[in-house]
PAPA-426394 format. One record per residue (C-alpha): residue number from 0; x negated, y negated, z negated. Coordinates in nm, 4 decimals, always signed. Layout:
// PAPA-426394
i: NUM, px: X, py: Y, pz: Z
...
//
This chain:
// PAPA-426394
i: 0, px: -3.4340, py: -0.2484, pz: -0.1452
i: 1, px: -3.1065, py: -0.4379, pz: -0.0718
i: 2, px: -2.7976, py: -0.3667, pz: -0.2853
i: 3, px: -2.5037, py: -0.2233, pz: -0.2081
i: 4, px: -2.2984, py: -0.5364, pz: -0.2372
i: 5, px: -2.5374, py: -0.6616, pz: -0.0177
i: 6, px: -2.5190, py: -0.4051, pz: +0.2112
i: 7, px: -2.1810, py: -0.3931, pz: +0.1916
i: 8, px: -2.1432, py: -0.7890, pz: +0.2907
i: 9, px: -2.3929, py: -0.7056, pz: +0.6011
i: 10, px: -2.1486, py: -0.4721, pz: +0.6920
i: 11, px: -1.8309, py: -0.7195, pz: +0.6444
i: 12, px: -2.0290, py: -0.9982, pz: +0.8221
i: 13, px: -2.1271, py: -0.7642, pz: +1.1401
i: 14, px: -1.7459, py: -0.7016, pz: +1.1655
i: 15, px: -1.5855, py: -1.0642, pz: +1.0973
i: 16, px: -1.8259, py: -1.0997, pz: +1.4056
i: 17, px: -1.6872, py: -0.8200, pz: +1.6273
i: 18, px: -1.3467, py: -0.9720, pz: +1.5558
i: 19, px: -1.4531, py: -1.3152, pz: +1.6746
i: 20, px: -1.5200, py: -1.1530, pz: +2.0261
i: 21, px: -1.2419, py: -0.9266, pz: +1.9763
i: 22, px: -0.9462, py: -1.2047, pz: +1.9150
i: 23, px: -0.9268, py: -1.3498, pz: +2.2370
i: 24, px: -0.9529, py: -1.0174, pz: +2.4347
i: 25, px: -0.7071, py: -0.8453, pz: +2.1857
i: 26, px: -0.4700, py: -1.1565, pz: +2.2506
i: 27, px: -0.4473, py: -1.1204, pz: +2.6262
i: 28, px: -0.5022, py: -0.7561, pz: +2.6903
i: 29, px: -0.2740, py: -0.5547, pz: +2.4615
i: 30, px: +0.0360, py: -0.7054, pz: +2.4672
i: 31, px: +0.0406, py: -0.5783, pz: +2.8527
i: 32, px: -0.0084, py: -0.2590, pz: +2.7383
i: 33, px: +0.2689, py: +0.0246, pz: +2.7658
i: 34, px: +0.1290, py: +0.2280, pz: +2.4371
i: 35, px: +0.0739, py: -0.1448, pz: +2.2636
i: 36, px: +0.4218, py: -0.3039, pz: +2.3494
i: 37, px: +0.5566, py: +0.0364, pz: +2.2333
i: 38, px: +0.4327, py: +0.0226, pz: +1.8738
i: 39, px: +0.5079, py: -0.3541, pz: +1.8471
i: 40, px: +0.8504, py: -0.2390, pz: +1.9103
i: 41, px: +0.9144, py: +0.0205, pz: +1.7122
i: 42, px: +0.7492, py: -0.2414, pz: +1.4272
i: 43, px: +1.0641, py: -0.5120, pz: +1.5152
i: 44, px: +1.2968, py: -0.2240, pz: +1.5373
i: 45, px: +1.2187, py: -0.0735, pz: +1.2122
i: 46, px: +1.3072, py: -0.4225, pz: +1.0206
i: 47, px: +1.6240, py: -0.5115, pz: +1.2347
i: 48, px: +1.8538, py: -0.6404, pz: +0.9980
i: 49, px: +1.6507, py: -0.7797, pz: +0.7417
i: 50, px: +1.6084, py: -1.1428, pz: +0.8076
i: 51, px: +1.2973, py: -1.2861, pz: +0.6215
i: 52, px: +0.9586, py: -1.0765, pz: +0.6912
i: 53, px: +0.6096, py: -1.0638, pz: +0.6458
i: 54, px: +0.3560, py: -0.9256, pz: +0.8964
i: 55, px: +0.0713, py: -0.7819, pz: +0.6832
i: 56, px: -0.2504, py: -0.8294, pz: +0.9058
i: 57, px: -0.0596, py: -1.0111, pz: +1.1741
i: 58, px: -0.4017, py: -1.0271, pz: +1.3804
i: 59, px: -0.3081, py: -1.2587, pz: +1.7118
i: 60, px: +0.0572, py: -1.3051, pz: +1.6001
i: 61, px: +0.1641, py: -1.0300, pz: +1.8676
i: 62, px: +0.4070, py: -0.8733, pz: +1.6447
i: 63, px: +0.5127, py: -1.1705, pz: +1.4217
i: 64, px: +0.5898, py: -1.3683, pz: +1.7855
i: 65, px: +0.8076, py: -1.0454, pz: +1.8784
i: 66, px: +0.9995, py: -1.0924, pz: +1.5491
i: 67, px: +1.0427, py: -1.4993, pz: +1.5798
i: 68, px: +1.2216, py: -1.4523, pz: +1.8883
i: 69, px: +1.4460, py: -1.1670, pz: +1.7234
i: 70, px: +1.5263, py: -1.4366, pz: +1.4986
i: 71, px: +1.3642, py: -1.3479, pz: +1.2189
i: 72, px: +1.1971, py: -1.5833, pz: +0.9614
i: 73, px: +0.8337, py: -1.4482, pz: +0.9682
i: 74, px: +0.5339, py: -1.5209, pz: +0.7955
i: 75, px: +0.2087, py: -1.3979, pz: +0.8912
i: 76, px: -0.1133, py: -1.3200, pz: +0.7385
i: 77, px: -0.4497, py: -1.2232, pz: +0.7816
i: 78, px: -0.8313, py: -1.3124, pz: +0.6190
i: 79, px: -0.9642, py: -1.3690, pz: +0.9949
i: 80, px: -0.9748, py: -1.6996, pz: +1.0980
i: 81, px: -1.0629, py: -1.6142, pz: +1.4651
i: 82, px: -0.7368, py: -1.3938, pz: +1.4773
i: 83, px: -0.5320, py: -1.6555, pz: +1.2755
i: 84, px: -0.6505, py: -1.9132, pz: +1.5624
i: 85, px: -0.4488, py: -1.7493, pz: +1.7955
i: 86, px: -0.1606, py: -1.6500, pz: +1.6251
i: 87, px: -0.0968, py: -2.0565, pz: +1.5530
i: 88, px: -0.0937, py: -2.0611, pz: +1.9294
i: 89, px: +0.1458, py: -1.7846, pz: +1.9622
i: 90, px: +0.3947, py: -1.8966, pz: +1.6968
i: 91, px: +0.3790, py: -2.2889, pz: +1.8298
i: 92, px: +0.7009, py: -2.2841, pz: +1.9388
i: 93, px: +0.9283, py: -2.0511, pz: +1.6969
i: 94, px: +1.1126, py: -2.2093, pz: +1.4483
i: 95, px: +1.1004, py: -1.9998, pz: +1.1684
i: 96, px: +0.7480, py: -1.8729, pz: +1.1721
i: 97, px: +0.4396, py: -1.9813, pz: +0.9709
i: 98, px: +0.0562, py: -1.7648, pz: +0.9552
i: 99, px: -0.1539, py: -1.8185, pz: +0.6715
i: 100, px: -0.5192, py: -1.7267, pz: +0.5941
i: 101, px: -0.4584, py: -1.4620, pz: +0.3005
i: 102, px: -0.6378, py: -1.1926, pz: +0.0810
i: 103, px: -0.4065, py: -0.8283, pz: +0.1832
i: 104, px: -0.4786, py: -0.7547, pz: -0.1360
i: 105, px: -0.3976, py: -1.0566, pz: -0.2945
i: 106, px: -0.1343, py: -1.2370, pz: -0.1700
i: 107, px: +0.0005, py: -1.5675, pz: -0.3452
i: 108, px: +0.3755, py: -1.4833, pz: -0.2780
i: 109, px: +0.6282, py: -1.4074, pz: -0.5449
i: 110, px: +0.7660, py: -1.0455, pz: -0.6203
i: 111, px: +1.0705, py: -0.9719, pz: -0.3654
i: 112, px: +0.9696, py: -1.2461, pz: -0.1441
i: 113, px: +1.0557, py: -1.0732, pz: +0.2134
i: 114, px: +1.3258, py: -0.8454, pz: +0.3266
i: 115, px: +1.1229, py: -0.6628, pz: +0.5609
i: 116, px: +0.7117, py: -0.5642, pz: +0.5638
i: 117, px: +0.5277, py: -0.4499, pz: +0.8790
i: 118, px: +0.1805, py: -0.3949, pz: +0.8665
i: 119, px: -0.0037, py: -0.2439, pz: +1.2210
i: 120, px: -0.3458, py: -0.1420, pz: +1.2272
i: 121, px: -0.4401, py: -0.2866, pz: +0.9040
i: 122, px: -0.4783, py: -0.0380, pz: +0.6531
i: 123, px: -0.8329, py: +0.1455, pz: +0.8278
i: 124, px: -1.0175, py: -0.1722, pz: +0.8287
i: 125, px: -0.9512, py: -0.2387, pz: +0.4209
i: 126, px: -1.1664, py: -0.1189, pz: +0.1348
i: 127, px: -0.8069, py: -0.0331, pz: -0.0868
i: 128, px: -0.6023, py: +0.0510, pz: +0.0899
i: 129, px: -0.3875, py: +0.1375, pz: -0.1892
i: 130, px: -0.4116, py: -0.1959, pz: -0.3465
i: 131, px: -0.2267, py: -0.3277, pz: -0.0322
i: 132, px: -0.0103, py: -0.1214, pz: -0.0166
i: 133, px: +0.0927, py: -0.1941, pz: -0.4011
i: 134, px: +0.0915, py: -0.5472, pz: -0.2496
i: 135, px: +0.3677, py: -0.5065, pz: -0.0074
i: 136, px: +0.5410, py: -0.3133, pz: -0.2505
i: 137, px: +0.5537, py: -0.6079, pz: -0.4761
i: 138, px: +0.6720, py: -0.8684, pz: -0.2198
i: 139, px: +0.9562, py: -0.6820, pz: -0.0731
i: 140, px: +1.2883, py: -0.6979, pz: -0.1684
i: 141, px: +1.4698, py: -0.4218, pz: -0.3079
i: 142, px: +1.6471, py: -0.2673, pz: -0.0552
i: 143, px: +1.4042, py: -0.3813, pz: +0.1961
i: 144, px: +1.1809, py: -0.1643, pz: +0.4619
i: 145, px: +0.8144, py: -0.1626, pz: +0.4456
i: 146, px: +0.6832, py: -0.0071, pz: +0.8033
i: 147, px: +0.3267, py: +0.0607, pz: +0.8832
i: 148, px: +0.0988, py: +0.2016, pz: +1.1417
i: 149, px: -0.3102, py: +0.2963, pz: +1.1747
i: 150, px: -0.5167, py: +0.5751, pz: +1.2575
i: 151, px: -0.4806, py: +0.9247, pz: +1.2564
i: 152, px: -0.7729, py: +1.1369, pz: +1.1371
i: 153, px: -0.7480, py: +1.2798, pz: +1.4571
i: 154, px: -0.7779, py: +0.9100, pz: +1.6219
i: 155, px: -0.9907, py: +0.9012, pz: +1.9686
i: 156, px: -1.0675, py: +0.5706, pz: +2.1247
i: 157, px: -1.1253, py: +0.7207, pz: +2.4473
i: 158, px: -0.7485, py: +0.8393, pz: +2.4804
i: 159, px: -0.6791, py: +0.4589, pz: +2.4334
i: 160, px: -0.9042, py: +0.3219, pz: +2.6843
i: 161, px: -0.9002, py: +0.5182, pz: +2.9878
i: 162, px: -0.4624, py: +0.4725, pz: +2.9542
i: 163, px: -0.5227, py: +0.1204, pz: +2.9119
i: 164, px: -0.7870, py: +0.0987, pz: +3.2117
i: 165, px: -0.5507, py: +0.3581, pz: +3.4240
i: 166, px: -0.2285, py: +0.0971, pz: +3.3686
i: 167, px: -0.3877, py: -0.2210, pz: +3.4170
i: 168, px: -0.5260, py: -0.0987, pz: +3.7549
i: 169, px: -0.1931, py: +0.0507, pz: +3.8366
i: 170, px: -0.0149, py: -0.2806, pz: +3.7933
i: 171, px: -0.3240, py: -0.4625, pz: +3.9544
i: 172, px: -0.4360, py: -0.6711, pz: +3.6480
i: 173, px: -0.7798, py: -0.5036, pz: +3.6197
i: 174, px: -1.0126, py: -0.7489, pz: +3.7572
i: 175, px: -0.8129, py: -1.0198, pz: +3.6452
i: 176, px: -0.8596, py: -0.8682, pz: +3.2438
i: 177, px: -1.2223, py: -0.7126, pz: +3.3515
i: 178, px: -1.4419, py: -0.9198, pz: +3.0920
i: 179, px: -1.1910, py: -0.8775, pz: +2.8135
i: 180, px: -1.1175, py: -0.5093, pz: +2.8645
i: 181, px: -1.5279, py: -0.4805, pz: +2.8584
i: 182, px: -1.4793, py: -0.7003, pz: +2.4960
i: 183, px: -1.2336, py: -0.4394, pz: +2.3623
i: 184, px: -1.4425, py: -0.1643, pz: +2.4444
i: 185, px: -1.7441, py: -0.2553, pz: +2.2919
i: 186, px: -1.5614, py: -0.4147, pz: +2.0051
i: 187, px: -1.4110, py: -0.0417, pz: +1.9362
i: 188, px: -1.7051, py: +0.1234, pz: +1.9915
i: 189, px: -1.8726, py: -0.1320, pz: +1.7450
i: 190, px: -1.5960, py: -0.0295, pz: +1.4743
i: 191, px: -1.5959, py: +0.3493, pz: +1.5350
i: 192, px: -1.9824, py: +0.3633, pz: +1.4898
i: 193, px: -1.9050, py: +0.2036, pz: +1.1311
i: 194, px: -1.6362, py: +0.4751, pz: +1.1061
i: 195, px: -1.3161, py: +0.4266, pz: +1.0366
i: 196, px: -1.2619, py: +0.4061, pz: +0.6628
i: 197, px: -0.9009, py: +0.5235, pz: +0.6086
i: 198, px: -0.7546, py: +0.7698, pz: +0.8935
i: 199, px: -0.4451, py: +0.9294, pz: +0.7348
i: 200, px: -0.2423, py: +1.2336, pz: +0.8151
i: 201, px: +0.1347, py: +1.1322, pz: +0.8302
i: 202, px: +0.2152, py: +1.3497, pz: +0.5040
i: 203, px: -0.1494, py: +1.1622, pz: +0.3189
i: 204, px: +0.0568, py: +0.8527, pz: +0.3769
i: 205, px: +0.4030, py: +0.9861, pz: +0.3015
i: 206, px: +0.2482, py: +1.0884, pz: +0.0048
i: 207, px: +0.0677, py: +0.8032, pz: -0.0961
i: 208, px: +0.3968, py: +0.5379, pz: -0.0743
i: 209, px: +0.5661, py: +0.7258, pz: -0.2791
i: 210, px: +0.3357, py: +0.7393, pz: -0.5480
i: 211, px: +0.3606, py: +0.3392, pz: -0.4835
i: 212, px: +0.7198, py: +0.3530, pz: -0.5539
i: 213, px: +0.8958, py: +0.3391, pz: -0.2294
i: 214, px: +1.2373, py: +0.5716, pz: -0.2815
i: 215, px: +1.3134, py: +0.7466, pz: +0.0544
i: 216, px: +1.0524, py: +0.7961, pz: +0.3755
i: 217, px: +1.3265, py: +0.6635, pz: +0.6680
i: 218, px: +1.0339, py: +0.7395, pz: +0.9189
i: 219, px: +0.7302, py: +0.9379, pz: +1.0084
i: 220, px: +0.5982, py: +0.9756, pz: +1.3507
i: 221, px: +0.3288, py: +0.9080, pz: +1.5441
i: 222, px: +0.2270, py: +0.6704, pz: +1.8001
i: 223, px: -0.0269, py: +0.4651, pz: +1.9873
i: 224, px: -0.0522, py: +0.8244, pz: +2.2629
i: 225, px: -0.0834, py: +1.0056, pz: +1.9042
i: 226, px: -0.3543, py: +0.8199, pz: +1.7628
i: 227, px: -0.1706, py: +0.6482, pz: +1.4745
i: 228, px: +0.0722, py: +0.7341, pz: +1.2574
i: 229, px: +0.4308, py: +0.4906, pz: +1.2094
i: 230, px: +0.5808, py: +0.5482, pz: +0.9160
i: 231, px: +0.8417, py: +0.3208, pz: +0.7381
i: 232, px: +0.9791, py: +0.3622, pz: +0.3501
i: 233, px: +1.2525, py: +0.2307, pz: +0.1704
i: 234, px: +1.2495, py: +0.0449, pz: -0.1575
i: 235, px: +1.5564, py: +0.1334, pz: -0.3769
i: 236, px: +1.7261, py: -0.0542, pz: -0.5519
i: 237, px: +1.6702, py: -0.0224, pz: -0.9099
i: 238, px: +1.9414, py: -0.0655, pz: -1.1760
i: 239, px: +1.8701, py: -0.1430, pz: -1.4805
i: 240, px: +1.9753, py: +0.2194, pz: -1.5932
i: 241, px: +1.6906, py: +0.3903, pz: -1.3412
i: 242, px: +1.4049, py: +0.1886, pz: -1.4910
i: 243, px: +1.5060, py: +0.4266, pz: -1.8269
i: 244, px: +1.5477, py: +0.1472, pz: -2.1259
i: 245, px: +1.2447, py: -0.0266, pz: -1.9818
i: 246, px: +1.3062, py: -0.3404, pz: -2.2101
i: 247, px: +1.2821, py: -0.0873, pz: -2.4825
i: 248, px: +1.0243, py: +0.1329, pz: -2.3852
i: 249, px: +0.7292, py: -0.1431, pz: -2.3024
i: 250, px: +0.7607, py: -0.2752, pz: -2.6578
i: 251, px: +0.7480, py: +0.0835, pz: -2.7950
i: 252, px: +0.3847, py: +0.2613, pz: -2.9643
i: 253, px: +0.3291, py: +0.4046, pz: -3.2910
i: 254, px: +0.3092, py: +0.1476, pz: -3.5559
i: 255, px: +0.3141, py: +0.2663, pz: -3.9305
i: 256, px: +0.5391, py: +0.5726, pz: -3.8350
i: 257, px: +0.7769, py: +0.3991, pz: -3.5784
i: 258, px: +0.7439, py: +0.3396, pz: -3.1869
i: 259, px: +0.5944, py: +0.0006, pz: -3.1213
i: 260, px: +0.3394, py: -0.1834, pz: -2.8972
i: 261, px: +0.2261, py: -0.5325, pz: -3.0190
i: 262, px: +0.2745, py: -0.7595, pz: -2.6911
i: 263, px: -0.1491, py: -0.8535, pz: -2.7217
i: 264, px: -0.3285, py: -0.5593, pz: -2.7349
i: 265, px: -0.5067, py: -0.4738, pz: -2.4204
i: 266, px: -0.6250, py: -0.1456, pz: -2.2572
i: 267, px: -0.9839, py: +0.0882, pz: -2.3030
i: 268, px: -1.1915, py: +0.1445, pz: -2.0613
i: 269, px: -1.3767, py: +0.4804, pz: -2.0082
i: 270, px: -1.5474, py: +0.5340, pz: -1.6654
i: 271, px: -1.3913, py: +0.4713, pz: -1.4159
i: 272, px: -1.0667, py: +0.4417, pz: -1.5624
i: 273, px: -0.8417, py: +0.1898, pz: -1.8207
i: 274, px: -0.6122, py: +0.4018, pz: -2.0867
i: 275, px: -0.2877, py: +0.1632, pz: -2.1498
i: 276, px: +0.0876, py: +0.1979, pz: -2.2313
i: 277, px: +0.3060, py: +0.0857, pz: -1.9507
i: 278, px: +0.4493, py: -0.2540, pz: -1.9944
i: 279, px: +0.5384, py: -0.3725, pz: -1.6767
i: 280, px: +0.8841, py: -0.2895, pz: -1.4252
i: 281, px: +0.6174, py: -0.1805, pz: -1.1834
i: 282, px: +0.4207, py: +0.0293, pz: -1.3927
i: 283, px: +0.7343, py: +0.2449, pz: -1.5247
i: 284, px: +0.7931, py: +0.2988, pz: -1.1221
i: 285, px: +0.4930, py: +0.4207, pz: -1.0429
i: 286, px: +0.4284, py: +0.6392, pz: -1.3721
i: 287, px: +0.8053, py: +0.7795, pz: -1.3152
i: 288, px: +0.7305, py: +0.8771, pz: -0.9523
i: 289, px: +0.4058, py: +1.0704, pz: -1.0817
i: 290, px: +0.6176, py: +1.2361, pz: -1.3319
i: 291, px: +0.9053, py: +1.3238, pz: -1.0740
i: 292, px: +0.6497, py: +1.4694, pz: -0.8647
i: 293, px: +0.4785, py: +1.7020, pz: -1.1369
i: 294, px: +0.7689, py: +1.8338, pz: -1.2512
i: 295, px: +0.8683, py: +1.9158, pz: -0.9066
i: 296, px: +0.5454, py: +2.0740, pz: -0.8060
i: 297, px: +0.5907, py: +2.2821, pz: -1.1388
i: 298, px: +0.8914, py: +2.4327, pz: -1.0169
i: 299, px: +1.1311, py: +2.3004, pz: -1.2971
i: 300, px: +1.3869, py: +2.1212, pz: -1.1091
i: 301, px: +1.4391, py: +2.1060, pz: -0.7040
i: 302, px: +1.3658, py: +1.7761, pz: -0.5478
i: 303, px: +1.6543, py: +1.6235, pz: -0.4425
i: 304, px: +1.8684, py: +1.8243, pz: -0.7075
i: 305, px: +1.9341, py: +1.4889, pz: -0.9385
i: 306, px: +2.1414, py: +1.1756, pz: -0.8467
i: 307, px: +1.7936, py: +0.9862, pz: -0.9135
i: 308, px: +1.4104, py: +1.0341, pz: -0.9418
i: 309, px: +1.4460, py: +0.9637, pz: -1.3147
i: 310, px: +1.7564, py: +1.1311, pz: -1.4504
i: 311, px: +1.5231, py: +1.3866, pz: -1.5937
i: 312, px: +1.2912, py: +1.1573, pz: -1.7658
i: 313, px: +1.5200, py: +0.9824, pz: -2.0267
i: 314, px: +1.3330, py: +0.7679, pz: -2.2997
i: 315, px: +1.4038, py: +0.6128, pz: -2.6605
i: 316, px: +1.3084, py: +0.4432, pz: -2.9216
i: 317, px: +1.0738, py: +0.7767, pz: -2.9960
i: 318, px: +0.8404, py: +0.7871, pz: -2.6725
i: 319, px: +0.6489, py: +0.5799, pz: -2.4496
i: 320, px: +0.3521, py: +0.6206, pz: -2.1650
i: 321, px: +0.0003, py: +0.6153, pz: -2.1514
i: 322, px: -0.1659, py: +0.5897, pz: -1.8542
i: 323, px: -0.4770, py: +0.6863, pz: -1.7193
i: 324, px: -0.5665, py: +0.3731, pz: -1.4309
i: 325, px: -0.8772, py: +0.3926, pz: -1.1445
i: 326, px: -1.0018, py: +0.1058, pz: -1.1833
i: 327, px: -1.1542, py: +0.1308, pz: -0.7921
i: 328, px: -0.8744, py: +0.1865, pz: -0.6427
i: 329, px: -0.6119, py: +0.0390, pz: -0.8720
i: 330, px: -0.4229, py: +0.3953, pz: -0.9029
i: 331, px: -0.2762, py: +0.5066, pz: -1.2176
i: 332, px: -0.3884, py: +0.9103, pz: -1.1455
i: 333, px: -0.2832, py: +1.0169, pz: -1.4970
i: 334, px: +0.0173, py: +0.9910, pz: -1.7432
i: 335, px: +0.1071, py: +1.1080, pz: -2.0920
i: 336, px: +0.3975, py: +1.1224, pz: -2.2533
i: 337, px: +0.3618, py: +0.9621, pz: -2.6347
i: 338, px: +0.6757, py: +1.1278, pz: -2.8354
i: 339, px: +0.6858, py: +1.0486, pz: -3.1977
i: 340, px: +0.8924, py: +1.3531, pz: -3.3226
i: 341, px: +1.0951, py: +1.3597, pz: -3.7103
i: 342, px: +1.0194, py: +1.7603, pz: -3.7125
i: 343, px: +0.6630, py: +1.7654, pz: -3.5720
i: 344, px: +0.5049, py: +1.4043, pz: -3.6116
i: 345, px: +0.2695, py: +1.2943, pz: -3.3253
i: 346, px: +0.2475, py: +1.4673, pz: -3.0406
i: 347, px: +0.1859, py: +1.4169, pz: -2.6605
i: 348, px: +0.3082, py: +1.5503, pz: -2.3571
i: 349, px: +0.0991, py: +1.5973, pz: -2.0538
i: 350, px: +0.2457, py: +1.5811, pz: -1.7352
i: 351, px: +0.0256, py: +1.4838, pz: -1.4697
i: 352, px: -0.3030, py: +1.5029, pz: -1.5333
i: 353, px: -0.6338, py: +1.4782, pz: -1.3198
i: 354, px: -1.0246, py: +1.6564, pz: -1.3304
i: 355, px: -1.1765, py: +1.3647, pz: -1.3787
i: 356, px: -1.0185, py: +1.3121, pz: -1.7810
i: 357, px: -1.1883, py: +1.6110, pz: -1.8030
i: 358, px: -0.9614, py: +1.7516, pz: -2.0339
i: 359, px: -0.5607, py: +1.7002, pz: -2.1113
i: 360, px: -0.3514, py: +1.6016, pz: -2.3980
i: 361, px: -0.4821, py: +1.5220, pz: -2.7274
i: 362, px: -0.7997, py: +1.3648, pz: -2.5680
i: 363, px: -0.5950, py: +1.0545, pz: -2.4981
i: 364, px: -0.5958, py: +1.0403, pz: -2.8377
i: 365, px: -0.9298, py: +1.1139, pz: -2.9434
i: 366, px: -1.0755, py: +0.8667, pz: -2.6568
i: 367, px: -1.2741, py: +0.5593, pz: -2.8334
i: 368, px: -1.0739, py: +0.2436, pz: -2.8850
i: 369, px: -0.7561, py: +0.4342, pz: -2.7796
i: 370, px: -0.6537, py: +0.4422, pz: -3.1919
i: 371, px: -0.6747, py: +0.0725, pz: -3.2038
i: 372, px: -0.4500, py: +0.0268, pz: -2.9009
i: 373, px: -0.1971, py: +0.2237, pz: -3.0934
i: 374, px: -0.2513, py: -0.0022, pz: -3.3385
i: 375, px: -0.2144, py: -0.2549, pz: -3.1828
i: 376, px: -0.5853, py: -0.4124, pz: -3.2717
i: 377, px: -0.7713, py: -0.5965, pz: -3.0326
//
């Protein structure tokens, strides 16, 4: 019986070949498309102003070529070389543009690399989506605007084909585009038998980039004849008040009575999941978000009601976070506060908390290994 990594590369190898067919049609076709040009539009709008971007799945180099000749430095990037083919075409003659074969969920560039993301129909063909999107998150700027766009879980095809057939006769094109509009068909039909691995509601995604760390939601919408979603996010600025004594807080654990965390000890794994302390600028974000959430969800403050997401959520010398990481999808899905208290000793403070820890609290402590990280024991 075949494995599921082996079934799973079947699977990635049948569609690396549907998108060698698919480039070339994709290439011509869509850009000559009302509901098409419309999206790639809204994409360049949504970054105007912010001079250096990435495209995030750039495909053909439809959108990235849009965004050259708004003068915009632009980089693309995608893991299909048949796509990647033709976006070196595309970008031939703009200046400031570059595509390179990358890893979404991987990429080589430094943190706050680009002022501006954009990332269109990318997200439902990934296995982590999440991990991407942590990705962009990383290599934006802050103050930058991270915009993206993919199906709906209401997404039909067949709205999308019949307005693309209906236009291209219209303007007389039809015959001239016959054998590629047959290639996109069968292409999408190929990909929607597979189902389409991450459809998201507007308020999913909403949802979901916040958790990431992105401050504000500028946009949600929909698009593509209301098949996709277009939603685009802000990343704050973050002082070095609003990451909450971060320089003190990732060296801070128990240790002999005081708050400390040895710089070498490393996480424990249980399931599915790694228990750690925060260490990093990103992990504070992302646990503080959680925590801003919870809180609001349990009534005890309005959202909105504080200058920032983490005026509530001062820390000291006497606490620090453990975190609860999914290890398949790269989300940390719990937190606990560790406060080490004169009057009451030890003590934690749940906050946001998931079913699958199975229970809350003290179990954090009581996990195996999770005494030697507060150790600080390999």
């Amino acid at each position: 019986m075949a494995s599921a990594h082996n079934l799973a590369r079947v699977l990635e190898e049948e569609i690396d070949s549907v998108w060698q067919q698919y480039a070339p049609a994709y290439s011509r076709v869509l850009p000559r498309v009302s509901f098409y040009a419309d999206l790639a539009d809204r994409m360049v709008s949504s970054v105007e102003g912010h001079h250096r971007v990435l495209d995030l799945g750039c495909g053909p180099g439809i959108i990235a070529e849009k965004l050259a000749k708004r003068g915009h430095e632009i980089v693309g990037v995608d893991s299909d070389l048949a796509m990647l083919e033709y976006a070196v075409k595309r970008l031939a003659s703009c200046k400031d543009a570059r595509v390179e074969r990358q890893d979404a969920n991987s990429l080589s560039f430094k943190e706050e690399t680009f002022d501006g993301v954009v990332c269109n129909n990318v997200l439902y063909y990934v296995e982590t989506p999440f991990r991407l999107l942590k990705e962009a998150f990383r290599v934006l700027a802050s103050g930058g605007v991270f915009s993206v766009s993919g199906p709906t879980r209401r997404f039909n095809k067949k709205v999308l084909d019949a307005q693309m057939e209906k236009e291209l006769r219209t303007n007389g094109s039809y015959e001239r585009f016959r054998n590629d509009i047959d290639v996109i068909k069968r292409c999408n039909d190929s990909i929607a038998s597979k189902g389409i691995r991450n459809p998201f509601d507007n308020s999913e995604l909403e949802k979901i980039l916040m958790e990431v760390g992105f401050s504000e939601i500028i946009t949600s919408t929909s698009a593509y004849l209301g098949q996709n979603y277009f939603v685009s996010a802000v990343k704050a600025p973050i002082s070095k008040t609003d990451l909450l004594k971060h320089d003190v807080v990732r060296q801070n654990v128990v240790v002999s009575g005081k708050i400390q965390i040895p710089m070498g000890n490393r996480g424990v794994v249980i399931d599915d999941y790694e228990f750690n302390i925060a260490r990093t600028p990103e992990e504070m974000v992302e646990i503080f978000n959680l925590r801003y959430r919870a809180y609001s969800q349990a009534g005890l403050f309005k959202p909105g009601s504080l200058q920032a997401p983490y005026d509530f959520d001062k820390f000291d010398k006497n606490a620090v976070l453990i975190y609860a990481r999914n290890r398949i999808n790269g989300r940390i899905e719990a937190t606990n506060r560790l406060i080490l208290d004169s009057g009451m000793g030890l003590y934690l403070e749940g906050s946001y908390d998931i079913s699958s820890l199975r229970a809350a609290g003290g179990s954090l402590l009581r996990a195996p290994g999770l005494p030697q990280i507060l150790k600080g024991k390999e």
